[in-house]
Phi, psi and omega in degrees: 000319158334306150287336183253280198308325156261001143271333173313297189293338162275338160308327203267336166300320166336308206282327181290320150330333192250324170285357173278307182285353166308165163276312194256126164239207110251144190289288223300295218288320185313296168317338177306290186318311169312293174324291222282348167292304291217316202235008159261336176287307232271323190277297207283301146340292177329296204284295182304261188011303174288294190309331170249013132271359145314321206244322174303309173276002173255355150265356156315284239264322188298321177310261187352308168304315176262040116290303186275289182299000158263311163315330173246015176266334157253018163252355191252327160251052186311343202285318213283339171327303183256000000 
């Protein structure tokens, strides 16, 4: 999802680049155009945000896991500890 949303915004910037050198334009498609740049940044923020909470909490939880399986490895072995 990530990738298509971030292949999106250099299309849509083309376009507004090209709809700037027309003669004949119209203010709505422009304003369209702006929006939908407006809300693929805003989708693309959104989307990277989860994902690298996503990517925090599964090294969260891998720390944590690997903490804990030492913690008892040494409590299961004390003489090897000290």
């Amino acid at each position: 999802m990530t990738t298509l949303i971030t292949m999106t915004a250099p299309a849509l910037t083309h376009k507004i680049i090209s709809f700037v050198k027309l003669d004949d334009r119209t203010t709505s498609e422009g304003a369209w155009l702006i929006f939908l740049l407006v809300l693929v940044t805003i989708g693309k923020a959104m989307v990277q945000t989860h994902l690298y909470y996503q990517f925090a909490v599964i090294g969260f939880n891998l720390s944590n896991t690997i903490s804990l399986l030492l913690y008892r490895k040494t409590l299961r072995y004390p003489s090897l500890s000290s």
